[in-house]
NUDRENDO-331196 format. One line per field, with one value per residue: residue number from 1; x, y, z of N, C-alpha, C in turn. Coordinates in nm, 2 decimals. Last residue first. Layout:
// NUDRENDO-331196
k c(NUM  ...)
n_c1 c(X  ...)
n_c2 c(Y  ...)
n_c3 c(Z  ...)
ca_c1 c(X  ...)
ca_c2 c(Y  ...)
ca_c3 c(Z  ...)
c_c1 c(X  ...)
c_c2 c(Y  ...)
c_c3 c(Z  ...)
END
This chain:
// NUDRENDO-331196
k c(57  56  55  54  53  52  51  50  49  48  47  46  45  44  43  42  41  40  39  38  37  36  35  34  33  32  31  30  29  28  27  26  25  24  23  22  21  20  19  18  17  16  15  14  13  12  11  10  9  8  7  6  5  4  3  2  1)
n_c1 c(0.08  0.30  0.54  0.79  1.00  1.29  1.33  1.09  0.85  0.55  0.25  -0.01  -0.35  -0.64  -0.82  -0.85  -0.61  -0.36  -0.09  0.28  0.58  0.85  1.21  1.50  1.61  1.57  1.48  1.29  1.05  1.00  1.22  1.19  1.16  1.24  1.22  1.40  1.56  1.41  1.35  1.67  1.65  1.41  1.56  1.80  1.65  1.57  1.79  1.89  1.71  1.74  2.00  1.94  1.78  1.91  1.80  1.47  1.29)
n_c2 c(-0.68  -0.41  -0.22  -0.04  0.09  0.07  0.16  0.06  -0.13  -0.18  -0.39  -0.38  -0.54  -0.38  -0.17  -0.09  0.02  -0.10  0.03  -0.12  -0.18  -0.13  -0.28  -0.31  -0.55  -0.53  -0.72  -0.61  -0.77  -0.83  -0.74  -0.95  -0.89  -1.11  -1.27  -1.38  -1.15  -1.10  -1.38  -1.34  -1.06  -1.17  -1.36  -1.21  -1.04  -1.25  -1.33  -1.09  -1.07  -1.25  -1.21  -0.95  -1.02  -1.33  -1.62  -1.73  -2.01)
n_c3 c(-0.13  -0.26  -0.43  -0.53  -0.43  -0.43  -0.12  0.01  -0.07  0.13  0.19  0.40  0.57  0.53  0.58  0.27  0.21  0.46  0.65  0.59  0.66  0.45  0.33  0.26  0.14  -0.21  -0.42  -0.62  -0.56  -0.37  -0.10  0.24  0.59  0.83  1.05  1.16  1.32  1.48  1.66  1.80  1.92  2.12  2.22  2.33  2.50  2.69  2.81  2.95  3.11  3.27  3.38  3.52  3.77  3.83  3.81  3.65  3.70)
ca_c1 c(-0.02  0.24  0.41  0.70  0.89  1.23  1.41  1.16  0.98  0.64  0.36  0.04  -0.18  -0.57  -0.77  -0.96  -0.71  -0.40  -0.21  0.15  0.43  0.79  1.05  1.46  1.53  1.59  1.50  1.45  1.08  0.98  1.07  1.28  1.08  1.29  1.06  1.34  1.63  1.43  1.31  1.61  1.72  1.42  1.47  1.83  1.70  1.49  1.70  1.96  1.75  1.59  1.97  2.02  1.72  1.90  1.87  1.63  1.30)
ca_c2 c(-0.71  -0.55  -0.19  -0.15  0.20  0.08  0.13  0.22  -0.14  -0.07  -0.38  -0.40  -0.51  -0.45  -0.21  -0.20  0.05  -0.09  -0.03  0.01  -0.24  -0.09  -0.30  -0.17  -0.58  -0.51  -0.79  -0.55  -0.65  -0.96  -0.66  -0.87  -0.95  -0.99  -1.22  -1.50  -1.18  -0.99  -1.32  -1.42  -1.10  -1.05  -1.41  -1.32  -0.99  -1.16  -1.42  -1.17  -0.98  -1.22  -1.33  -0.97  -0.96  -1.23  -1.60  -1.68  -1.87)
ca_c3 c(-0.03  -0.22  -0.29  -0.54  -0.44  -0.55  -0.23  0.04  -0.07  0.05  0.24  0.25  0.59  0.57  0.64  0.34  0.19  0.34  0.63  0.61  0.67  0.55  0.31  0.30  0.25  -0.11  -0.36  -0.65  -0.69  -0.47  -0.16  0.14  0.43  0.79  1.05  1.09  1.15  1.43  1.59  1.68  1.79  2.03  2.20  2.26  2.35  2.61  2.74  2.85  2.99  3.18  3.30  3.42  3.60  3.82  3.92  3.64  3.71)
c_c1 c(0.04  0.17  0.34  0.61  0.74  1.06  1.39  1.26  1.04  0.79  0.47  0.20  -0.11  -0.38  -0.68  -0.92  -0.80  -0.56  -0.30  0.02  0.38  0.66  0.96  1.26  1.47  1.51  1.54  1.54  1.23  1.04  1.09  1.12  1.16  1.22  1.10  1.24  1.55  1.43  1.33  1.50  1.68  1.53  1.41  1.71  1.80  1.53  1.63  1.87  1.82  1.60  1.85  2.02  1.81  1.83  1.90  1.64  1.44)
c_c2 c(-0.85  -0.53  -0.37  -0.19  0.08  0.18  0.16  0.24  0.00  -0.09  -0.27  -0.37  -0.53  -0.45  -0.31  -0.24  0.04  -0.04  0.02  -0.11  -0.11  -0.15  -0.22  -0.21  -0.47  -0.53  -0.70  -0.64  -0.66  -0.81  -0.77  -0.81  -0.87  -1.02  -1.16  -1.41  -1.31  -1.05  -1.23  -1.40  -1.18  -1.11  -1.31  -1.39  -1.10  -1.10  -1.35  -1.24  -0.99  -1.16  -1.30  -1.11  -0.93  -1.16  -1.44  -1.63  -1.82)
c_c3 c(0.08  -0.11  -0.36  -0.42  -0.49  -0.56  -0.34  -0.06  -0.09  0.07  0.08  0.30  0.46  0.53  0.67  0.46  0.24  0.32  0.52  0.62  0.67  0.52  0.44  0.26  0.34  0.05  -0.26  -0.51  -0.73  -0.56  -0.31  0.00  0.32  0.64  0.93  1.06  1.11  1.30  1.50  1.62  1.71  1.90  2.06  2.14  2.32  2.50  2.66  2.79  2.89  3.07  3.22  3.29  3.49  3.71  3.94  3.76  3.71)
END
């Protein structure tokens, strides 16, 4: 258990950052990493490069 909620918080957005930059999806089109998740037709998850405008599943 950490010694203060400072330590937690430190672990946590250590834990956050990494994450952040192993999740990051670039767009197969124009390679920019400007990509947003939507939800798709059939409910399921697509994805829009804000950049070019190329859309994937």
């Amino acid at each position: 258990m950490p010694a203060s909620i400072l330590e937690e918080v430190g672990h946590l957005l250590g834990a956050a950052l990494t994450q952040d930059t192993t999740t990051r999806l670039s767009c197969p089109s124009c390679g920019s990493a400007h990509v947003a998740q939507v939800l798709g037709d059939n409910g399921g998850i697509s994805y829009v490069c804000t950049a070019c405008g190329h859309s994937w599943s």
